[in-house]
C-alpha positions, -999 to 999 in steps of 0.1 A, spaced: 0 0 0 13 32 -8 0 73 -4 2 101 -28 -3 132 -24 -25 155 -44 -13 194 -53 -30 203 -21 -10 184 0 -38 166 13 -28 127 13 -53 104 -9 -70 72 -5 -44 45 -5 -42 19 -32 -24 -11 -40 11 -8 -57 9 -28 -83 48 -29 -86 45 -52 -56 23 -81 -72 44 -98 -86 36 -127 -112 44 -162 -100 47 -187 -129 40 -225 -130 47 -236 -161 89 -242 -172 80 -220 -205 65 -188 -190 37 -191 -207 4 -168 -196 -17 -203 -192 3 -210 -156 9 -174 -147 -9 -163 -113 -3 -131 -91 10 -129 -58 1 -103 -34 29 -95 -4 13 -101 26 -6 -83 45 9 -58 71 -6 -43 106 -4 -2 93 -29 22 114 -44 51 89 -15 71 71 9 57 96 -10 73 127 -9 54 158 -39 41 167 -40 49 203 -27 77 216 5 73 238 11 86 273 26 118 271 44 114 306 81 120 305 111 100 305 130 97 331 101 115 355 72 89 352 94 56 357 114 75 387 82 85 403 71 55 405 104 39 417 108 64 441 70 55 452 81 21 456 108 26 477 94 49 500 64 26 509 87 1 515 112 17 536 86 31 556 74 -4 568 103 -16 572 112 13 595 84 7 614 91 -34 624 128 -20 632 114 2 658 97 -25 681 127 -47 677 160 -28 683 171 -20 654 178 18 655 200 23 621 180 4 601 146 25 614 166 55 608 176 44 575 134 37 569 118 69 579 149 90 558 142 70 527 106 72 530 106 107 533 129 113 506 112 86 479 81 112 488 97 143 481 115 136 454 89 113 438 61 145 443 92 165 423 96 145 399 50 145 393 50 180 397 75 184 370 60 161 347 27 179 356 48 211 344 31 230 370 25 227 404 -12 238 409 -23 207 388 -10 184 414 -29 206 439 -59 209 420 -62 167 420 -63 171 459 -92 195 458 -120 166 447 -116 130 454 -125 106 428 -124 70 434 -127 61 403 -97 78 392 -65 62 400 -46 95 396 -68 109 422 -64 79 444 -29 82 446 -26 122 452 -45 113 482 -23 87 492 3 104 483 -4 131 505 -10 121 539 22 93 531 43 122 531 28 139 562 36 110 580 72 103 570 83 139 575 71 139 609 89 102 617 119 112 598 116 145 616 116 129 651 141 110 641 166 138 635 161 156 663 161 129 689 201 130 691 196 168 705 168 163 733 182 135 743 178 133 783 161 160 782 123 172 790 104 164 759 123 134 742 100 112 752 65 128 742 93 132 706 96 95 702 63 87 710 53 111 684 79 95 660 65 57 666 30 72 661 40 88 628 58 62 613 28 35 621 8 61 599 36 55 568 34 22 573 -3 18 567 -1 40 538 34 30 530 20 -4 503 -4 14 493 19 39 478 42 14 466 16 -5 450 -11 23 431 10 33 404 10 1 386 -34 1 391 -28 37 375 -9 23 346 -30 -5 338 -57 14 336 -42 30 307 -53 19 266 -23 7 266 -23 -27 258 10 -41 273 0 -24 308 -38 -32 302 -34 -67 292 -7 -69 330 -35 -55 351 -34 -86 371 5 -89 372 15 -58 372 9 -48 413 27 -78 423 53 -69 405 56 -36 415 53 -45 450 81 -73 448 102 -41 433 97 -20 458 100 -46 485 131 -51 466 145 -14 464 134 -7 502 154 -39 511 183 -30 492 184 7 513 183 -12 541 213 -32 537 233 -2 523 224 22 548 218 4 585 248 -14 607 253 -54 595 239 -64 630 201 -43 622 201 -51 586 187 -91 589 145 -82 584 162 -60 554 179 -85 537 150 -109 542 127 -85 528 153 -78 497 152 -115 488 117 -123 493 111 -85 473 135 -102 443 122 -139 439 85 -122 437 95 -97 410 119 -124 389 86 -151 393 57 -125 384 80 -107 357 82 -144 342 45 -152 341 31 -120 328 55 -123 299 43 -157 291 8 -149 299 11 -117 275 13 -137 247 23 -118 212 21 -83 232 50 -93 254 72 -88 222 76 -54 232 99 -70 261 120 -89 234 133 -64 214 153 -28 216 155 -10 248 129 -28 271 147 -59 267 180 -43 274 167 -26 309 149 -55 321 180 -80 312 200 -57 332 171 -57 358 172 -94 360 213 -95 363 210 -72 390 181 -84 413 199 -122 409 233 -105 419 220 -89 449 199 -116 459 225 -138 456 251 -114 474 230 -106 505 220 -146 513 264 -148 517 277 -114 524 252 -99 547 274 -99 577 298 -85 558 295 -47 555 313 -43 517 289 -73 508 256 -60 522 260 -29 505 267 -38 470 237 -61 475 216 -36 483 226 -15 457 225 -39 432 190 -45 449 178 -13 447 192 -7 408 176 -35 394 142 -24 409 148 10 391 153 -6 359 121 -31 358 103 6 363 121 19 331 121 -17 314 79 -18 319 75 21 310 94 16 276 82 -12 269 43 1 273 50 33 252 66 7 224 28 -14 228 11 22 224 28 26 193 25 -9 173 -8 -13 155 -8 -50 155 -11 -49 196 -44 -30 192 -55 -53 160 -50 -91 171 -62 -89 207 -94 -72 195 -100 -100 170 -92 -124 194 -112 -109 218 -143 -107 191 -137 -141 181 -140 -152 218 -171 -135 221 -187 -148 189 -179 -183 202 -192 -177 234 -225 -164 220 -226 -193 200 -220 -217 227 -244 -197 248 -219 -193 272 -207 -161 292 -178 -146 272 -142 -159 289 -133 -122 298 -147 -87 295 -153 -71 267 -126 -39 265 -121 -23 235 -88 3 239 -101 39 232 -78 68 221 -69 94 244 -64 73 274 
């Protein structure tokens, strides 16, 4: 199929190029009698090369640090908060700082890609539940409340200590921290509800893999700060949570990809499948370093941060590889037939279509 354009500039209805059909001949003597044409096949092509969907418009690297950053905070912050009731000051220190500052800098990073800041204000003046963006300004929000106030507590407990008011301070503190820790998974976890509820198909398609996964990641990263950041004799609920955090993320990652089908292609080929080898390399590294070097302190901490940068790049890995989905017409074509066909059976059959019946709409 080709396009022309007319003196206007305007691009025509497309036709076939007949340059392309090619004559295929049977018979030895070329004669017209065995002489039959052969059409290339067919390609997915949207109308005049336009996508078909229209792709998120977040930012690169802003979106997939956000919600790394998300990850890691929720994490930290509940793993700061079983520290506390167990002895392990460094590593609850190590918590409530890197849950306060995945909050910050992830609500940076939103604001920027928002390019101003009164639209991140203006989603916490109505709540919506049906909106996942909504959902997650609001727990957002009150996450960062609570970790600033823990963290807070936490850096000013060196200076009162002995002293009238250090108690009523780490009482505050615990409370706080309690508070990020109920919040704390559900901020790791909302992003990936907010992707999949995209028209993208990749994320789409993942709706039902895609919070485990992120919450294996961010048990992953949060795990990983742990190790780098508290004293080798606090950092055992750390390491356990890194590994655990790992094995989910490698396990999930593996089934979605199979359970993708063709639109897991996008995780084969050019930069996805670069980030999320890389993300695999690391996360086996650092699982593998902190089950025999966490007592030692060079060890734990190259785990950890081998932890914490292959969480980072499944983030990248899964956001490239969605915008890649967005933009290939067959991942909007064959799932809707298959999806048709499905139903068509089913109606036949009499029986209640295998799975709902979405259709991806542009603009989402």
């Amino acid at each position: 199929m080709t396009e022309d354009l007319n003196p206007t500039g305007m691009p025509e209805r497309a036709r076939i190029d007949h340059d392309a059909v090619k004559p295929r001949r049977d018979s030895p003597r070329g004669g017209r009698k065995g002489e039959q044409l052969q059409v290339p096949e067919a390609e997915f092509r949207s109308y005049y090369g336009r996508p078909i969907i229209k792709a998120p418009v977040w930012k690169n690297p802003d979106v997939p640090l956000y919600l790394f950053l998300g990850g890691l905070a929720g994490s930290s912050a509940v793993l700061a908060a079983m520290a506390g009731p167990t002895g392990r000051p460094s590593l609850r220190r190590a918590g409530r700082y890197a849950a306060v500052g995945g909050a910050m800098g992830g609500t940076v990073f939103l604001i920027h890609d928002l390019h101003r800041p009164s639209r991140f204000l203006h989603m916490l003046r109505v709540f919506k539940p049906t909106s996942p963006l909504s959902v997650g300004s609001w727990i957002l929000s009150p996450f960062a409340a609570f970790a600033t106030a823990a963290a807070g507590a936490e850096a000013l407990a060196p200076y009162l200590r002995g002293r009238r008011g250090a108690k009523t301070l780490q009482v505050a503190g615990d409370a706080a921290g309690v508070g990020a820790a109920v919040v704390g998974p559900a901020l790791a976890t909302y992003t990936a509800v907010l992707i999949s509820n995209t028209a993208v198909p990749t994320w789409h398609e993942a709706h039902r893999h895609l919070p485990v996964l992120f919450a294996g990641s961010a048990a992953a990263a949060g795990g990983g700060f742990g190790l780098v950041f508290s004293r080798v004799e606090d950092n055992e609920p750390a390491q356990r949570l890194a590994i655990a955090g790992a094995v989910v993320e490698l396990v999930t990652e593996e089934k979605m990809t199979r359970d993708l089908g063709m639109l897991a292609d996008v995780y084969d080929k050019g930069r996805a499948k670069t980030l999320m080898t890389a993300s695999k390399a690391c996360l086996v590294v650092g699982a593998a370093g902190a089950v025999v070097g966490r007592r030692k302190r060079w060890a734990a901490a190259l785990s950890g941060l081998a932890l914490m940068a292959g969480s980072a790049l499944t983030r990248f890995g899964v956001f490239d590889a969605g915008i890649a989905s967005a933009n290939d017409p067959a991942h909007i074509v064959v799932p809707q037939r298959e999806r048709i066909r499905r139903r068509e059976e089913a109606v036949q059959a009499g029986t209640t279509p295998p799975d709902r019946h979405y259709v991806p709409a542009a603009g989402n």
